[in-house]
C-alpha positions in Angstrom: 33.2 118.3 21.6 31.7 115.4 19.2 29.2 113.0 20.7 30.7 109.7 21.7 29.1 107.2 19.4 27.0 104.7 20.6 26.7 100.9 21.8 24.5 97.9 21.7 23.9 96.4 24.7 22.2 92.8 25.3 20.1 92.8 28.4 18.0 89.5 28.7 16.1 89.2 25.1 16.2 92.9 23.9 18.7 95.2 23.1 19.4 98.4 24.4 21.2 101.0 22.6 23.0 103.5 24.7 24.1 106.6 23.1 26.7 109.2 24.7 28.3 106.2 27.1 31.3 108.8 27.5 29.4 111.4 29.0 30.2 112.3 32.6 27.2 112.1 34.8 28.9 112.1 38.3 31.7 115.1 37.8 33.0 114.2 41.0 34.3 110.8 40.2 34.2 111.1 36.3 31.8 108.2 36.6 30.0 108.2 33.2 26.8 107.0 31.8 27.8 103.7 30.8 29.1 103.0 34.3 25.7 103.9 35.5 24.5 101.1 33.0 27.5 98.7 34.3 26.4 99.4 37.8 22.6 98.7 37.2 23.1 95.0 35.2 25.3 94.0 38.1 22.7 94.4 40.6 20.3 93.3 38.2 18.9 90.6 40.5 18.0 93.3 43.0 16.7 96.8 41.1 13.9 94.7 39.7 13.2 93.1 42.3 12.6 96.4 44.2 10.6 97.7 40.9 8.8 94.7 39.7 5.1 95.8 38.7 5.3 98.6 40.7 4.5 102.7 39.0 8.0 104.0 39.0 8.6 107.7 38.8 11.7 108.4 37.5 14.6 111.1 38.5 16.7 111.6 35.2 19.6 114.1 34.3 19.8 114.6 31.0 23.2 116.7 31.2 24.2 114.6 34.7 24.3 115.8 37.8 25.6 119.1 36.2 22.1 119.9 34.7 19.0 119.7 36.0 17.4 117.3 37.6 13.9 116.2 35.9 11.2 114.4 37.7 9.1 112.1 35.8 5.8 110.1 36.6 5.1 109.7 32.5 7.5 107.0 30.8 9.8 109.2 28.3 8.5 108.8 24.8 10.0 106.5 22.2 10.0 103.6 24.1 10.0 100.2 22.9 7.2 98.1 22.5 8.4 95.9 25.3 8.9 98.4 28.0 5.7 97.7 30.2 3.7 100.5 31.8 0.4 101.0 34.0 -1.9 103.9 33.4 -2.1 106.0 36.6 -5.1 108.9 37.6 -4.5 111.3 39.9 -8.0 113.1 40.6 -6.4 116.3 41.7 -5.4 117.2 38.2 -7.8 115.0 36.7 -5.0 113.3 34.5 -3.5 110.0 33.8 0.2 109.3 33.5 1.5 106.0 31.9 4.5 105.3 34.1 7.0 102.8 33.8 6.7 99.5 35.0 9.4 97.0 35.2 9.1 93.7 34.7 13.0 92.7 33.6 15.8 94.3 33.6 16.2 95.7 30.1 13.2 98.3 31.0 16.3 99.4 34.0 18.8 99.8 31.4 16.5 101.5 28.9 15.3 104.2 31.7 18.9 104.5 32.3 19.7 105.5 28.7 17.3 107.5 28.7 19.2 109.6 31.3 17.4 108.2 34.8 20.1 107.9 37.5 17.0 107.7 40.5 14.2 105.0 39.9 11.4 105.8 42.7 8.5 102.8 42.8 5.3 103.3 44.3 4.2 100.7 47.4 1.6 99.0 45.6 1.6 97.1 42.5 0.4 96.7 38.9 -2.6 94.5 39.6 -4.3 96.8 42.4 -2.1 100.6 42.6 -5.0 101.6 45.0 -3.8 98.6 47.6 -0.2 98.6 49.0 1.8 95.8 49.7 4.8 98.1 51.0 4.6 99.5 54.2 7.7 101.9 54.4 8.8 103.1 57.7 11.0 106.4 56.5 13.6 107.2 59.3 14.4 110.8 58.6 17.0 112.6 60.5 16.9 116.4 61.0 19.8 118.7 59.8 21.5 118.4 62.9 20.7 114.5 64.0 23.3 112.2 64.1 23.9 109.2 62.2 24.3 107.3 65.7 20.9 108.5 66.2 19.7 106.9 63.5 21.2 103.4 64.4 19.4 103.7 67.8 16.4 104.3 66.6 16.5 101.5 64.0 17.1 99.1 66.5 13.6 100.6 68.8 12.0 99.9 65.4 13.2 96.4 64.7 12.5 95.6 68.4 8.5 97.4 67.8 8.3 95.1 65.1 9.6 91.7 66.4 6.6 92.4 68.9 4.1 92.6 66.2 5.8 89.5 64.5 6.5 91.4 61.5 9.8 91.0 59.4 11.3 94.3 58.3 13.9 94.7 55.6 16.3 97.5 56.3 18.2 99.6 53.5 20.2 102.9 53.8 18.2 105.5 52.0 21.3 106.3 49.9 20.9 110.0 52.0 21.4 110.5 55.6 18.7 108.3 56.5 17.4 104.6 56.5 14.7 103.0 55.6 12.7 99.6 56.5 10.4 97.5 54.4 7.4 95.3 55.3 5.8 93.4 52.7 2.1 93.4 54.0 -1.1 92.2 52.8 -2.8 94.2 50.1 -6.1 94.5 51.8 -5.7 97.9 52.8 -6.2 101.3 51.0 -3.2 104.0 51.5 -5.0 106.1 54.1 -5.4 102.6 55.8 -1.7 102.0 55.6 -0.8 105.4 56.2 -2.3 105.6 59.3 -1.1 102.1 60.9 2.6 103.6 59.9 1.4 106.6 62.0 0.5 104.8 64.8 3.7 102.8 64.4 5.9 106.1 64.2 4.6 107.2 67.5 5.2 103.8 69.4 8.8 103.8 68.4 8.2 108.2 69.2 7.4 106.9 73.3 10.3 104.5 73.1 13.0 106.6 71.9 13.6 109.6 75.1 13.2 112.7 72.9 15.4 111.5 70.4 11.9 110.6 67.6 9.1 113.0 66.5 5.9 112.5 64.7 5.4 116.1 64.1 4.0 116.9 60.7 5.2 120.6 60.4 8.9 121.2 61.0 8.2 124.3 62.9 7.5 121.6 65.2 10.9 119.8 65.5 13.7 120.1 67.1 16.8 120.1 63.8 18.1 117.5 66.2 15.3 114.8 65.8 14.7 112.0 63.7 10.8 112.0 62.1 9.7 108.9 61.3 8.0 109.9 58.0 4.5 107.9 58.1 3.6 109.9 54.9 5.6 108.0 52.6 3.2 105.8 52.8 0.6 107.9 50.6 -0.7 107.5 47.4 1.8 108.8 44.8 4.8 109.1 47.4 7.7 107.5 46.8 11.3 106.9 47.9 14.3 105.7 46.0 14.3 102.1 45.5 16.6 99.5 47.4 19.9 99.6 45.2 19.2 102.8 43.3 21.8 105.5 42.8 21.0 108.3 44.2 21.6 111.9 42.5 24.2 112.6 44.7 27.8 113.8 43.9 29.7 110.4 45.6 26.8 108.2 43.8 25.6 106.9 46.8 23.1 103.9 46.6 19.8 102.8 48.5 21.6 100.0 50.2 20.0 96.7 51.7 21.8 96.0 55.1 21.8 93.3 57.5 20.1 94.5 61.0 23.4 93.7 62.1 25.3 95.8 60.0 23.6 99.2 61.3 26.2 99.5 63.8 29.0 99.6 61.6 27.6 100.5 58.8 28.0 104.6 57.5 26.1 106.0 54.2 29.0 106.6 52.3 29.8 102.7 52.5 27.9 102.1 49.9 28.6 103.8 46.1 27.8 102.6 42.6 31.2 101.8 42.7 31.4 99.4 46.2 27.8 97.8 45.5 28.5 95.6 42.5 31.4 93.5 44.6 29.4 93.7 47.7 26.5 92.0 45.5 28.1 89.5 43.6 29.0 88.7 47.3 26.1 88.3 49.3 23.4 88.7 46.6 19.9 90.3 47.3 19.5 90.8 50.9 15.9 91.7 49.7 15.2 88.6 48.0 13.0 87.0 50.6 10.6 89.9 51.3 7.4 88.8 49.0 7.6 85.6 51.8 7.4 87.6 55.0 3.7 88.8 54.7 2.0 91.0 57.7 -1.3 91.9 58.4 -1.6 95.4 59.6 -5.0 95.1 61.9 -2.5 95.3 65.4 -1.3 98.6 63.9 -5.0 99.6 62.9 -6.3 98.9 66.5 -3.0 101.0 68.0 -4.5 104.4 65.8 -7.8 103.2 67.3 -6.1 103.9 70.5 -4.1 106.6 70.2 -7.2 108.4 68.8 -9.1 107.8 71.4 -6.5 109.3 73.6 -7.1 112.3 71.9 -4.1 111.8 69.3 -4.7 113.6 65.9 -5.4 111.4 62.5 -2.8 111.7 60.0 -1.7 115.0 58.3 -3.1 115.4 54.5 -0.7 113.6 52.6 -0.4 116.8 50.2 0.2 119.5 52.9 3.5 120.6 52.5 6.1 120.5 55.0 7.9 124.5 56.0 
C-alpha cells in the first residue's frame, strides 16, 4: 500500500509537517494519526499546560497500537531548532538524556508526528528537575478492585486534604485508576516528597476499612485493594499527563474531573473522541493549579510520626514490584 502523502500544519508560529496522516493508530476505531493531531490542538490549552517545562518521556508507536510500543526519555532526533529540551543525568547509568520539554504547543504536535500517542512529564520543572512542584497521589486499584472503590477512596482523600488545607486536582488516569494533583512548593527534594506522599497514603490507608494498602510488594495485597502509589513521586517516575491519550484500544484519555463528577463519572467517559466537545465546553479544569500552592511540612511531621511508631521509610524507588 503507498504511503499517504503528507500535510502542513500551522501550530502557533511553526509549522509542523505530518507525514502518513492516514495511517491507523487505534485499529479499534480506525482512529488515525491525524486525528491523534486533531485531538491534541483541541485540548491545546490543557496538554501544555500539564507539560510546560517539565522532562517528558514519551510513549510512541511507530506502527500504532499494532506495533510496539517504544518508551523514550531522549527527544527523537531531527528535531527542530525550536523544540525545547533539558539535559537530564541519571547516576545509575551515569548518562544524560535530552528530553523534551514543552513550552507551546507545536513541540505536542511535533512529538505527535513523530509517532507519540502517551506524553508522561516528570513532577518538577525545567529550572530545578531535582525539586518537585507536583505531588501526585496515584490511586491504583488492584486487578479485582472496583471502580466504586475507587470513588470512595477519592473522596477519603479529598476530605485528608481539605484538613491539611491543600487543593487537589483530580483526573482519571486514562486506566482503571485516578489520579490527584497538588501543586506544592519546590523546596523539597523527591525522597522529601516521596515520603510526605507516604505518610499521606497511609492516613487515607486508616480511613478507608480495609479497602487501601500501602504495601510496597504485591505479594502483600489483597487483588481487591486500591494502593495508593506514593512512589510516583520519585525521581524519574512518571504518569501520563492530564489530557493525554493513553495507548489503549478505546483511546482513552487522562481526564480532569470535577470532585463532583467522581460519582458519575466511569473511565470510558472520556476518549480522544468525547474530550475535544467536553473541552471546548468547560475549558481546562487544571488551569488554576500553579495558584493553589502547599507546603508539605504537616505531611513531613506525619512520617515523623508514623516512624516513630515503628512504621517503615519508604521502599527504594527502584525496587521492583512482583
Amino acid at each position: 500500500m503507498a504511503k499517504s502523502p503528507g500535510i502542513e500544519i500551522e501550530v502557533g508560529a511553526h509549522v509542523v509537517r505530518v507525514s502518513n496522516p492516514d495511517r491507523v493508530y487505534f485499529p479499534e476505531s480506525g482512529a488515525t494519526k491525524l486525528d491523534l493531531v486533531e485531538y491534541y490542538l483541541a485540548v491545546g490549552d490543557g496538554i501544555v499546560n500539564a507539560l510546560r517545562e517539565r522532562p517528558c518521556m514519551l510513549h510512541r508507536f511507530p506502527k500504532g497500537l499494532a506495533g510496539d510500543k517504544v518508551h523514550q526519555k531522549r527527544i527523537p532526533a531531527g528535531a527542530p531548532p525550536w523544540v525545547e529540551t533539558v539535559r537530564l543525568h541519571f547516576p545509575r547509568w551515569n548518562r544524560t538524556a535530552d528530553e523534551l520539554c514543552v513550552t507551546e504547543l507545536a513541540s505536542v504536535i511535533w512529538a505527535v508526528q513523530m509517532s507519540t500517542v502517551e506524553f508522561h512529564p516528570w513532577n518538577s520543572r525545567r529550572a530545578d528537575t531535582e525539586s518537585p512542584d507536583e505531588w501526585r497521589i496515584d490511586l491504583d486499584p488492584g486487578p479485582e478492585c472496583e471502580w466504586e472503590t475507587v470513588q470512595r477512596v477519592a473522596h477519603i482523600a479529598h476530605g485528608v486534604l481539605d484538613e491539611l488545607g491543600a487543593v487537589g486536582f483530580p483526573k482519571t488516569s486514562g486506566g482503571s485508576g485516578l489520579h490527584i494533583y497538588v501543586r506544592i512548593r519546590p523546596d523539597h527534594g523527591f525522597g522529601d516528597v516521596r515520603r510526605g506522599a507516604l505518610a499521606f497514603a497511609r492516613e487515607v490507608e486508616r480511613r478507608a476499612d480495609g479497602d487501601v494498602t500501602t504495601a510496597w510488594w504485591r505479594k502483600d495485597r489483597s487483588p481487591d485493594q486500591l494502593f495508593v502509589d506514593y512512589n510516583q513521586n520519585a525521581r524519574d517516575h512518571t504518569i501520563a499527563a492530564a489530557y493525554s491519550v493513553r495507548g489503549v484500544p478505546n483511546a482513552r484519555v487522562s481526564a480532569p474531573v470535577h470532585w463532583d463528577e467522581i460519582d458519575s463519572c466511569e473511565p470510558d467517559d472520556f476518549t480522544m473522541f468525547t474530550m475535544p466537545a467536553r473541552f471546548a465546553g468547560i475549558g481546562d479544569l487544571h488551569a488554576g493549579i500553579d495558584d493553589e500552592v502547599f507546603d508539605i511540612a504537616p505531611l513531613l511531621e506525619w512520617a515523623e510520626r508514623d516512624e516513630a511508631e515503628g512504621a517503615e521509610p519508604p521502599a527504594d524507588p527502584e525496587s521492583p514490584k512482583p
